[in-house]
C-alpha positions in Angstrom: -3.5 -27.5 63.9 -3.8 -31.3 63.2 -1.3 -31.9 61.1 -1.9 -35.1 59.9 -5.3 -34.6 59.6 -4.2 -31.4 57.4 -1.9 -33.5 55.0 -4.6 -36.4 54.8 -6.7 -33.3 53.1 -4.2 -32.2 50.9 -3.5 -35.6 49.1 -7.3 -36.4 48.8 -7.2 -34.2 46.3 -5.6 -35.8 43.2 -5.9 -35.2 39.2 -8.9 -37.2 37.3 -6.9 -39.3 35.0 -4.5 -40.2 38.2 -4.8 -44.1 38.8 -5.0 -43.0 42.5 -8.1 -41.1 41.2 -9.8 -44.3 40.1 -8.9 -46.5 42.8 -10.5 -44.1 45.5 -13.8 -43.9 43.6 -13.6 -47.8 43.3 -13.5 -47.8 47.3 -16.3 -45.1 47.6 -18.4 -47.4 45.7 -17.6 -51.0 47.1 -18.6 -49.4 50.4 -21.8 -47.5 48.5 -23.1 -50.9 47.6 -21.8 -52.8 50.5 -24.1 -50.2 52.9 -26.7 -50.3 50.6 -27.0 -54.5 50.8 -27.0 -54.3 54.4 -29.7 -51.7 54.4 -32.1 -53.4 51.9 -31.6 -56.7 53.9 -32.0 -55.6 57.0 -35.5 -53.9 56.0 -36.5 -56.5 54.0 -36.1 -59.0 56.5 -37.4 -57.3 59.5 -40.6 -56.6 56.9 -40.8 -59.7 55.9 -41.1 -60.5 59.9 -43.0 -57.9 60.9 -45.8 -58.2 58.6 -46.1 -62.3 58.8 -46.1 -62.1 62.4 -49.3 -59.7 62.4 -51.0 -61.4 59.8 -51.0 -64.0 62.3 -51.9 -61.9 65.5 -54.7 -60.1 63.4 -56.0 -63.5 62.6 -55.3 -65.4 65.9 -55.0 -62.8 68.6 -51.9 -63.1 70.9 -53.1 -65.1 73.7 -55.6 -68.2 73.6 -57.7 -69.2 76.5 -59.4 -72.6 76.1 -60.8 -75.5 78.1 -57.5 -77.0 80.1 -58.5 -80.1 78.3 -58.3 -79.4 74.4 -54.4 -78.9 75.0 -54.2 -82.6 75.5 -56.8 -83.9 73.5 -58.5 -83.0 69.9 -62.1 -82.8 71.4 -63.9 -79.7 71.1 -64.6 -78.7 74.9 -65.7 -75.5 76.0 -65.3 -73.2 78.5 -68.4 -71.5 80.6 -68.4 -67.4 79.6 -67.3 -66.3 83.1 -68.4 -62.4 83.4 -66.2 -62.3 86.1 -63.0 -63.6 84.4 -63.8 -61.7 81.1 -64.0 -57.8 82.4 -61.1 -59.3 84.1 -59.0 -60.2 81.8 -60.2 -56.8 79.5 -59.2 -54.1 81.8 -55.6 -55.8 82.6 -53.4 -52.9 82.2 -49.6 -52.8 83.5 -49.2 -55.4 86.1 -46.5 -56.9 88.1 -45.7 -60.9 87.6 -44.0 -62.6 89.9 -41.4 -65.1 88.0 -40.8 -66.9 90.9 -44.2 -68.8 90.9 -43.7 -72.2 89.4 -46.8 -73.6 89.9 -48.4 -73.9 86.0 -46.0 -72.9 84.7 -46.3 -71.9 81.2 -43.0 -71.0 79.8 -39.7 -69.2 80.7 -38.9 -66.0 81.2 -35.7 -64.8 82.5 -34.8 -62.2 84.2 -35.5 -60.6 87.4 -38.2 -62.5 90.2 -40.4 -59.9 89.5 -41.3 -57.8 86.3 -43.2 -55.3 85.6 -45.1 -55.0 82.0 -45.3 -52.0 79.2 -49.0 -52.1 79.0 -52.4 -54.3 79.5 -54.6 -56.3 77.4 -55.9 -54.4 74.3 -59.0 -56.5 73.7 -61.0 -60.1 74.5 -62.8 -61.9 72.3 -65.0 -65.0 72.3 -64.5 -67.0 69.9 -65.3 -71.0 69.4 -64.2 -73.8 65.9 -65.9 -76.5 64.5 -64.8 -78.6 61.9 -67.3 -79.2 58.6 -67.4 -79.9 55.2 -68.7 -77.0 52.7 -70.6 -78.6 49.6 -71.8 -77.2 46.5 -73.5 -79.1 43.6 -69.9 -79.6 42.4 -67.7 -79.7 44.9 -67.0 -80.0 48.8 -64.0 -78.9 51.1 -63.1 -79.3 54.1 -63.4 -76.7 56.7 -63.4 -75.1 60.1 -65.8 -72.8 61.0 -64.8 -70.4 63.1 -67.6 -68.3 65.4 -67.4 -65.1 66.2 -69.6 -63.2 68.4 -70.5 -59.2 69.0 -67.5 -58.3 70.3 -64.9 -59.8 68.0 -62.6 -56.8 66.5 -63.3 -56.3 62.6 -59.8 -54.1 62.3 -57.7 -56.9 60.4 -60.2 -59.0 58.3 -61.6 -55.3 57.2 -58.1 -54.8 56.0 -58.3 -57.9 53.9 -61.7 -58.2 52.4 -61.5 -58.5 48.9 -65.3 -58.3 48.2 -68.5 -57.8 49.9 -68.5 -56.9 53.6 -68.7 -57.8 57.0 -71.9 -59.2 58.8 -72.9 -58.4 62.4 -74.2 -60.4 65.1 -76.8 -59.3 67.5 -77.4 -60.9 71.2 -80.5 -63.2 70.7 -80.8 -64.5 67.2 -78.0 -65.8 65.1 -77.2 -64.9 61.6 -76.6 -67.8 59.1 -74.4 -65.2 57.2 -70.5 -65.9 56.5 -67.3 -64.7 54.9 -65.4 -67.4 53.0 -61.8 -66.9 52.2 -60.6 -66.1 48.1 -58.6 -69.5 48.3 -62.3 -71.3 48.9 -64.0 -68.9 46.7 -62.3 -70.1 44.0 -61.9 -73.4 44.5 -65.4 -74.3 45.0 -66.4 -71.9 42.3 -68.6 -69.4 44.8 -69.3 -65.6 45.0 -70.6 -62.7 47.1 -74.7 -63.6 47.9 -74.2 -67.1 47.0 -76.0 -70.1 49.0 -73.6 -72.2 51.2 -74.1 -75.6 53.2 -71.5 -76.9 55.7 -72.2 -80.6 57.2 -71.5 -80.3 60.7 -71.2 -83.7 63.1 -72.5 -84.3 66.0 -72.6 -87.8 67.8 -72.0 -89.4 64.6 -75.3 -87.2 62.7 -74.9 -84.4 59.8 -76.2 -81.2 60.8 -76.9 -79.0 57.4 -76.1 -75.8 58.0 -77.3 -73.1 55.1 -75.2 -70.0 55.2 -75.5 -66.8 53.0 -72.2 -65.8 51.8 -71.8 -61.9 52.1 -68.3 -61.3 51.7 -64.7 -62.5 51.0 -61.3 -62.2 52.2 -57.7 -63.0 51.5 -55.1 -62.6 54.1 -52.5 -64.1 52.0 -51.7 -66.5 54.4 -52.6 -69.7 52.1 -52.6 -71.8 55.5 -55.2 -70.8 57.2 -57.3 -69.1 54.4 -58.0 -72.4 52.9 -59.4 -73.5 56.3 -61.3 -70.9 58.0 -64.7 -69.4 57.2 -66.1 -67.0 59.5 -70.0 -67.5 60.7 -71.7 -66.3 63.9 -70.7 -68.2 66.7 -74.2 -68.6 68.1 -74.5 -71.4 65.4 -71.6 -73.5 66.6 -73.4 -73.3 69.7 -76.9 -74.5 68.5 -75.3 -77.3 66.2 -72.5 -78.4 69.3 -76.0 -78.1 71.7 -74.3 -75.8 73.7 -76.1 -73.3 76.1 -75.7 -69.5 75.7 -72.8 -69.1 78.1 -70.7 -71.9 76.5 -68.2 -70.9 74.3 -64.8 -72.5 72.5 -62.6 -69.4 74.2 -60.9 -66.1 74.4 -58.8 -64.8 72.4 -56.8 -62.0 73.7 -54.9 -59.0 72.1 -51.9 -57.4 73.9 -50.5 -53.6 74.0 -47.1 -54.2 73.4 -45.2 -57.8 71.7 -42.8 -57.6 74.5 -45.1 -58.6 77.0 -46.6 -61.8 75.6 -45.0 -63.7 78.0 -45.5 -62.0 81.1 -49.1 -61.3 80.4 -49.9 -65.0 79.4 -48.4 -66.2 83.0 -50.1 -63.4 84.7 -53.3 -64.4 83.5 -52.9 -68.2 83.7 -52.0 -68.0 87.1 -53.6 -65.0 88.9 -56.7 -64.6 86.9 -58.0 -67.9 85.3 -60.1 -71.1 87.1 -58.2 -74.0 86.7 -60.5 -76.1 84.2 -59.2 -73.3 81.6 -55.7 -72.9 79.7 -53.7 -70.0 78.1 -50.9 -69.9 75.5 -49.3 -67.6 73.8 -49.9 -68.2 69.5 -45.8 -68.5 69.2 -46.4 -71.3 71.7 -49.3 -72.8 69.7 -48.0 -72.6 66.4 -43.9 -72.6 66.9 -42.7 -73.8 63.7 -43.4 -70.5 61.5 -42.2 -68.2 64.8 -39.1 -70.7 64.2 -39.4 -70.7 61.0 -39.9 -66.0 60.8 -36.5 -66.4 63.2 -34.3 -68.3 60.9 -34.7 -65.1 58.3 -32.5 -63.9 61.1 -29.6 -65.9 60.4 -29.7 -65.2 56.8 -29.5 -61.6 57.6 -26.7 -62.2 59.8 -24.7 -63.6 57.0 -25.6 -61.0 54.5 -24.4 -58.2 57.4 -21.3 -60.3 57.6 -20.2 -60.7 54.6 -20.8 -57.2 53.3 -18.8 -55.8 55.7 -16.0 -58.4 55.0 -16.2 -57.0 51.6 -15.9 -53.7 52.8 -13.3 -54.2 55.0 -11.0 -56.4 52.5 -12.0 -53.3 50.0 -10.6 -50.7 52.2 -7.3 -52.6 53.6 -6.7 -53.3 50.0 -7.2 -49.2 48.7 -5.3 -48.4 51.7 -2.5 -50.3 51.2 -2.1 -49.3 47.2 -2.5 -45.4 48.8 0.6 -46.0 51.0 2.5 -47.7 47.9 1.8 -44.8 45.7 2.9 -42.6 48.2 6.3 -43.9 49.2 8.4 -40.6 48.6 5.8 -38.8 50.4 6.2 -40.9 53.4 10.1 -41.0 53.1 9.9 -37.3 52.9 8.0 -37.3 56.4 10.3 -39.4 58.0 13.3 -37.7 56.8 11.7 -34.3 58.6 11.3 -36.5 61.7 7.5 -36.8 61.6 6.8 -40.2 63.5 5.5 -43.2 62.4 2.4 -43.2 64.5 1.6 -39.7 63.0 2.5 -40.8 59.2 -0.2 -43.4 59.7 -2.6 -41.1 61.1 -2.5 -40.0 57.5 -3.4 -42.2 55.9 -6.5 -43.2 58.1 -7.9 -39.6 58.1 -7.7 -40.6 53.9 -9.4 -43.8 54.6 -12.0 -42.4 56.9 -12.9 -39.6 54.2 -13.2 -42.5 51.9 -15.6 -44.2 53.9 -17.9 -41.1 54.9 -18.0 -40.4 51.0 -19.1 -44.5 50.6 -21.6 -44.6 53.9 -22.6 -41.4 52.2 -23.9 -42.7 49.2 -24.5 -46.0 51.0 -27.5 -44.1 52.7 -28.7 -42.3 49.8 -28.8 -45.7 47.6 -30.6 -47.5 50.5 -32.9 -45.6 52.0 -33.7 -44.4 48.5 -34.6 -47.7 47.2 -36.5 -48.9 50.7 -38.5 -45.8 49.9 -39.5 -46.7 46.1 -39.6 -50.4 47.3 -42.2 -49.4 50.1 -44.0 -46.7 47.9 -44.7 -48.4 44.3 -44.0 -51.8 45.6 -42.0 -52.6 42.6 -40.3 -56.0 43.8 -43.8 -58.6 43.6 -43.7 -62.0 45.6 -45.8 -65.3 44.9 -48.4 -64.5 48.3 -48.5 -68.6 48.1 -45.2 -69.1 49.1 -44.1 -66.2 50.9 -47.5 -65.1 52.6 -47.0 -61.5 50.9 -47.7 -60.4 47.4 -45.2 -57.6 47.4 -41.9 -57.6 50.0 -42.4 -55.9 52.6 -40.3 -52.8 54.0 -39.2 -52.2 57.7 -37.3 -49.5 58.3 -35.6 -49.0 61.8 -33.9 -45.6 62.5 -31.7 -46.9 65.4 -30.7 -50.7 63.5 -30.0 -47.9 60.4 -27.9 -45.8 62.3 -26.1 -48.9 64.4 -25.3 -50.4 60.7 -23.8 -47.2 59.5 -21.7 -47.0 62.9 -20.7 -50.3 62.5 -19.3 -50.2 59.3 -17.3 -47.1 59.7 -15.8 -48.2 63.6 -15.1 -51.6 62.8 -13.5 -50.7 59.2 -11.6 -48.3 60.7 -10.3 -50.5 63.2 -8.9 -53.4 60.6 -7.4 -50.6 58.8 -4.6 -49.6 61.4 -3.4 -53.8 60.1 -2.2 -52.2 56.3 -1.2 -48.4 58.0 1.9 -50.6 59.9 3.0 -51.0 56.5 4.7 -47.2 57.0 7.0 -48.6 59.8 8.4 -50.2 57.3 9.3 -48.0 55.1 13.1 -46.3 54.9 13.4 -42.8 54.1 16.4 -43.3 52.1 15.1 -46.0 50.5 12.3 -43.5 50.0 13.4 -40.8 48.9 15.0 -42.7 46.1 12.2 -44.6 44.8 10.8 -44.4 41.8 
């Protein structure tokens, strides 16, 4: 029988108007809340990251593949629809990328000279942008049109279309329908089946465009919604004097986040011409990756200092426990159980403690992620935060890593207050009141 183990279960149990009785129940709930913090911030945060970063994707792709010029320049150049390239590019699947090429190189990956991907390429899309001006009787704003063409994946502006619908394009004759985002709609004071013109320029002449407007959408990402309007691509084309196979460029979708990098290189280097470019979107628009990784840090903090309090909590129970239980421990002695033993004790105690708080620490948490992710109680302004509700992420392994942390790591700092029973002198004990 574990003896220790045994008397640890014995003086858990203590009378309800004990102070002992209160000071336990204090320690279950510091380390109740502290869990529950840590919990709620780490699935907040990574929401909060997981849900910017594919707003972006769904509106950008992953990769971009452009005219090698535009990188250096603010021209709009395009790139000749290469058959070959394209069913290249759409049936990548897992591929090997050799690390060691430097030639081009796009960014840096370390690791091994050679690495193998997850998956492929999900799905290519041409695309091409052209700045303009929309005007109404009242107002005018500036814009980029961005052209689509038959193959561009509805899946994420679908998911954010406030009103009306989608139009589709057809091989031979462009449609002068668009979809305008709610920021525009409301700032220029227009609605579903309303009449648009965008001025367009070309060699220093305005090219009226009419559009019909047949729906609206609202990504919440203020940014880009008050920039972009959606129209066929085959009028950028006709207004730019471009022939059918010229278009702005690809973007690309990827299978799996984690091979954005090795993808990007593979294709720049084994697949594409060299008049044409690719970067990744966390290379095109760093600062609000940068910016998405900083919420990082702040988790880190929170994380930290809730399981300082936690830890403090529990060194500080423990060592009022020991205090109160002086006799008990001179008692011990006196029958010659050892010290190493005695403070086995009191850790058992602590540990029971903590199980009861990680407990209820789950239960609060998880519980609250869950109403937070169900009824979406906690609202956010969408124009600062790009979301109108904060967002819930919940990952079993970082869940069960927190709860593992707290308990091993607590545990450890506590065996600092236990020494306190080395101290102690049975006779001294044995005597104290």
């Amino acid at each position: 029988m574990n003896v220790a183990r045994y008397i640890a279960s014995k003086t858990s149990v203590v009378n309800k108007s004990s102070f002992t009785y209160w000071i336990v129940r204090l320690a279950i709930g510091t380390v109740a809340v502290s869990l529950t913090v840590m919990i709620l911030s780490d699935a907040m945060m990574r929401g909060f990251q997981e849900e910017i970063s594919q707003k972006i994707f769904g509106f950008w792709g992953h990769i971009h593949v452009v005219n090698a010029g535009v990188h250096r320049s603010f021209d709009v150049l395009p790139i000749k629809h290469d058959t070959g390239v394209y069913r290249a590019i759409a049936r990548l699947g897992q591929v090997r990328v050799d690390m060691s090429v430097s030639e081009g190189e796009t960014n840096n990956v370390l690791g091994p000279a050679v690495q193998q991907t997850k998956g492929g390429v999900r799905h290519i899309q041409r695309i091409g942008h052209l700045p303009g001006i929309i005007t109404t009787k009242s107002y005018l704003e500036g814009i980029f049109a961005k052209g689509i063409a038959e193959d561009y994946d509805w899946s994420f502006l679908n998911k954010h279309l406030v009103k009306g619908e989608v139009f589709q394009t057809v091989d031979s004759v462009p449609t002068k329908e668009a979809l305008i985002s709610s920021y525009t709609a409301h700032r220029l004071k227009l609605n579903v089946g309303d009449p648009m013109v965008v001025y367009f320029v070309r060699d220093k002449r305005q090219i009226p465009v009419k559009f019909h407007i047949v729906g609206i959408y609202n990504t919440g990402l203020e940014e880009y919604d008050k920039k972009f309007v959606i129209v066929d691509l085959k009028i950028i084309q006709k207004v730019l004097g471009w022939s059918s196979d010229q278009i702005g460029g690809y973007e690309i979708f990827v299978d799996n986040l984690s091979d954005l990098n090795l993808l990007n290189r593979y294709i720049y280097i084994d697949i594409l011409p060299p008049d044409m470019w690719s970067e990744t979107i966390k290379e095109k628009f760093p600062n609000i990756f940068e910016w998405l990784q900083l919420q990082g840090i702040n988790e880190r903090v929170i994380l930290g200092l809730m399981l300082a309090i936690s830890i403090i909590n529990m060194m500080t129970t423990m060592l009022i426990l020991i205090l109160e239980r002086t006799r008990m421990i001179g008692l011990l002695k006196a029958l010659g159980m050892p010290d190493k033993r005695i403070r086995k004790v009191f850790l058992y105690y602590a540990a029971k403690i903590l199980i009861l708080g990680i407990f209820w620490g789950n239960v609060f948490g998880l519980g609250l992620a869950w109403l937070q992710k169900t009824f979406h109680i906690i609202k956010l302004n969408e124009a600062d935060y790009y979301l109108s509700v904060a967002p819930i992420y919940l990952n079993p392994a970082i869940i069960i890593a927190i709860n593992l942390m707290l308990l091993l790591v607590t545990l450890v700092f506590l065996w600092v207050p236990s020494w306190l029973v080395t101290r102690i002198n049975p006779v001294k004990a044995l005597v104290y009141e």
